[in-house]
FIKE-278087 format. One line per field, with one value per residue (C-alpha): residue number from 0; residue in one letter; x, y, z. Coordinates in pm, 1 decimal, padded with zeros to 6 digits. Layout:
BEGIN
i <- NUM/...;
aa <- A/...;
px <- X/...;
py <- Y/...;
pz <- Z/...;
//
This chain:
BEGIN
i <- 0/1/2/3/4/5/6/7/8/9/10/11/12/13/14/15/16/17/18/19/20/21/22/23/24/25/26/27/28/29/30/31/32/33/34/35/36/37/38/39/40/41/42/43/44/45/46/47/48/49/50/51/52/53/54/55/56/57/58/59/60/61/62/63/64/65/66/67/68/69/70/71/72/73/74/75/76/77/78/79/80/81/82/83/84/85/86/87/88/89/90/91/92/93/94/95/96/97/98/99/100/101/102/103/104/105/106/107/108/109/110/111/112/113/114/115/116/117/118/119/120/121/122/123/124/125/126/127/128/129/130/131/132/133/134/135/136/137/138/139/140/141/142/143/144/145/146/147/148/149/150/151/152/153/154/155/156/157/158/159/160/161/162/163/164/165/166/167/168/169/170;
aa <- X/X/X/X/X/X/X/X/X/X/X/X/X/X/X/X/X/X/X/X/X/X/X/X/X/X/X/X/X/X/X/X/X/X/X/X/X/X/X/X/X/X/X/X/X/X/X/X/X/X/X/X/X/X/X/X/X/X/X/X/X/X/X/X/X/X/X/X/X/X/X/X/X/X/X/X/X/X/X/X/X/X/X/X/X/X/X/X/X/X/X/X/X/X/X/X/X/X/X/X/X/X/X/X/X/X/X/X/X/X/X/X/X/X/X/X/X/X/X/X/X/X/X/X/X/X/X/X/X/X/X/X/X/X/X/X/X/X/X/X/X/X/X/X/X/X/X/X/X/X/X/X/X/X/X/X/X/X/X/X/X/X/X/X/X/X/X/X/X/X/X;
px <- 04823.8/04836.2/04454.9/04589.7/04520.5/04222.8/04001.1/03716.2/03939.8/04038.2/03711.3/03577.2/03779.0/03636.2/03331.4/03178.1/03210.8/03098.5/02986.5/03321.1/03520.5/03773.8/04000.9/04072.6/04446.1/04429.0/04299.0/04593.1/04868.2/04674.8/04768.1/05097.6/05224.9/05283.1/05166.3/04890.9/05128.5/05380.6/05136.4/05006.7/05389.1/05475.8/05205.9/05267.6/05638.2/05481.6/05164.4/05234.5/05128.3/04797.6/04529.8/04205.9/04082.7/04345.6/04287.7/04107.6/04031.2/03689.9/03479.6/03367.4/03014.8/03173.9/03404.5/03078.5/02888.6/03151.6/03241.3/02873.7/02812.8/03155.1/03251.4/03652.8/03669.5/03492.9/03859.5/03827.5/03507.0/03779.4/04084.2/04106.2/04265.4/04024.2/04099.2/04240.6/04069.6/04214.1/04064.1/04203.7/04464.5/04559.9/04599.2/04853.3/05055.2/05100.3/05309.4/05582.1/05596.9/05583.6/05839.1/05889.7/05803.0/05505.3/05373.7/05394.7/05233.2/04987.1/04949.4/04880.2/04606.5/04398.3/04417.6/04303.5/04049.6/03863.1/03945.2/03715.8/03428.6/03452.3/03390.6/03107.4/02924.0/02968.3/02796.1/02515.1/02485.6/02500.2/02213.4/02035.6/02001.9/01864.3/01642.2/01439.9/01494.8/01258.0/01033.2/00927.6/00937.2/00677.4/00332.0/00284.2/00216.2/00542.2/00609.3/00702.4/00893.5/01152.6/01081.0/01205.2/01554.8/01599.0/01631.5/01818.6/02118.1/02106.1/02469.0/02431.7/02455.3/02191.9/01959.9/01979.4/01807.1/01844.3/01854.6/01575.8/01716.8/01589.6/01471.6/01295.9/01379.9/01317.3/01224.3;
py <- 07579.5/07747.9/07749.5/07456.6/07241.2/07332.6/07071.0/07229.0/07201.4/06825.8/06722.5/06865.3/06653.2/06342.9/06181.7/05854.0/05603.3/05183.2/05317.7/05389.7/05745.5/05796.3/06103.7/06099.0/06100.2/06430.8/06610.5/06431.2/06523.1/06848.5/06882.2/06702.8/06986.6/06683.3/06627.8/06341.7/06153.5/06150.2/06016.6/05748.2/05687.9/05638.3/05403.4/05198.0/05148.4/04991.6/04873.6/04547.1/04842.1/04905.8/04620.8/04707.3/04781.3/05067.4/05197.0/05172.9/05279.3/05442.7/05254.3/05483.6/05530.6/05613.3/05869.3/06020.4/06013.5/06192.0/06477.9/06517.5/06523.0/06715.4/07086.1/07062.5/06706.9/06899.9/06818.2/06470.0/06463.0/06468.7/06197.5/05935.2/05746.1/05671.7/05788.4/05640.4/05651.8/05611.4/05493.7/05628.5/05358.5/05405.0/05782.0/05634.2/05437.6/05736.3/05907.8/05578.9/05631.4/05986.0/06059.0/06498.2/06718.9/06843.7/06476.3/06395.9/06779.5/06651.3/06315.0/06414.2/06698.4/06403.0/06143.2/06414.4/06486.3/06138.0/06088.3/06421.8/06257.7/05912.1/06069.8/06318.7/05977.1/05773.6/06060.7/06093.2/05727.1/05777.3/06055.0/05872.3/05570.5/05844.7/05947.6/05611.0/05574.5/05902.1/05750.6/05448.4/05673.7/05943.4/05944.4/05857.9/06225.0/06311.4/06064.6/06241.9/06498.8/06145.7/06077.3/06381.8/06353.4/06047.6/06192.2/06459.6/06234.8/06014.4/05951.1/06128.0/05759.9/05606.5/05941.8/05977.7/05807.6/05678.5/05945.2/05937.6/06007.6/06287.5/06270.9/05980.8/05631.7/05361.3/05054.1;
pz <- -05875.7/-06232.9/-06398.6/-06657.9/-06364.6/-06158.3/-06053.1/-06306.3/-06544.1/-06505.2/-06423.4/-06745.4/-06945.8/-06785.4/-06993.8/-06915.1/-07191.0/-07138.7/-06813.4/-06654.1/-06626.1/-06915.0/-07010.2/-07373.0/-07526.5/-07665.9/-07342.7/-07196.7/-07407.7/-07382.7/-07035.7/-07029.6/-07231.1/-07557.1/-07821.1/-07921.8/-08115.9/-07879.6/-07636.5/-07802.9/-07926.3/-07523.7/-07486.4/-07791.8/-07666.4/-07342.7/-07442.7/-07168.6/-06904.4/-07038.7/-07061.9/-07189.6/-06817.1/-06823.2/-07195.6/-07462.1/-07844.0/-07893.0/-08152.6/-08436.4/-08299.4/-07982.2/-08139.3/-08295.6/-07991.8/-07771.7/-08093.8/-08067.5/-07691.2/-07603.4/-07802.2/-07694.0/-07935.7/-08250.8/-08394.2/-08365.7/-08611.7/-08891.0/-08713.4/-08914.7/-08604.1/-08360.5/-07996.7/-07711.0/-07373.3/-07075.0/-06712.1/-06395.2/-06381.4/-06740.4/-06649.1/-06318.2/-06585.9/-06779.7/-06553.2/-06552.5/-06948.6/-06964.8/-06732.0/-06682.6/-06411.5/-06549.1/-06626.8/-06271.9/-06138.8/-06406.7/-06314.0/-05921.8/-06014.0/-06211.0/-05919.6/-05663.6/-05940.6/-05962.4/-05642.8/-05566.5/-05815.3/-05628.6/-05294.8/-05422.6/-05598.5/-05249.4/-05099.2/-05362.1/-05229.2/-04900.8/-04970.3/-05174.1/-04895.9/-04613.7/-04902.8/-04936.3/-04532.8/-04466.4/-04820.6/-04539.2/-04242.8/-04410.7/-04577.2/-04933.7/-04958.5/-05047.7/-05316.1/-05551.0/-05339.3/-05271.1/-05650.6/-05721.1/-05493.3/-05636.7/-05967.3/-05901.8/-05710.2/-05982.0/-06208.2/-06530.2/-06708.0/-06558.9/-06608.5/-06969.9/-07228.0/-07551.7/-07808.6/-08067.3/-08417.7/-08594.8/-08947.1/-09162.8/-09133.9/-09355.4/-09205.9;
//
């Protein structure tokens, strides 16, 4: 498999946005081997194949949020369009609009990709349920040992927390 489409690679263009795993139109077209306008062009054409559980636009805190949070999108701090992001099943539609070889080598490389991320968060699950299992089993000595499992198998969404804002702010 060519280094375009190695599973680091596709699974560093996932982000997390309204709590569910997106890939953004221009890391798609990106990888299609398109352009971004002839991406979203495809989509508009059959927009009856992509509800909002399957795509979505990015609101314009959002786009900030994700130039901010993600180096590759610096570009996008300037778009006057706002994004597109698509959810895993937006990302399977893709490949009955944009219909070329690559689009489908594509297309398969992304499915095994969240398909790999799915199966590493059921077993941060399944770790995280032995974890609290041996918490009951064991003293309250090592408290914070579980607390600190806990934290560490814990999604990167739930983790995080608000940012403060830096600077003054009237009231």
């Amino acid at each position: 498999m060519d280094n375009k489409l190695s599973l680091d690679v596709v699974a560093s263009k996932i982000i997390v946005i309204r709590g569910k795993r997106v890939m953004l139109d221009r890391d798609l077209a990106e990888l299609y081997g398109v352009s971004t306008k002839r991406l979203n062009q495809a989509v508009k054409r059959n927009m009856e194949r992509f509800p909002e559980d399957f795509m979505f636009p990015l609101t314009e805190k959002e786009k900030k949020e994700v130039v901010t949070n993600c180096d590759h999108l610096s570009a996008l701090k300037f778009s006057y369009q706002s994004p597109l992001a698509f959810t895993e099943q937006g990302v399977a539609m893709l490949s009955s609009v944009l219909n070329s070889e690559q689009a489908i080598r594509v297309n398969i490389q992304i499915m095994r990709t969240f398909t790999y991320l799915r199966r590493m968060f059921l077993t941060n699950a399944d770790l995280r349920r032995k974890i609290e299992l041996m918490e009951k089993k064991y003293d309250k000595q090592f408290a914070v040992v579980f607390q600190i499992f806990k934290e560490l198998i814990e999604p990167a969404s739930k983790v995080s927390q608000p940012k403060r804002q830096i600077g003054f702010h009237k009231d």
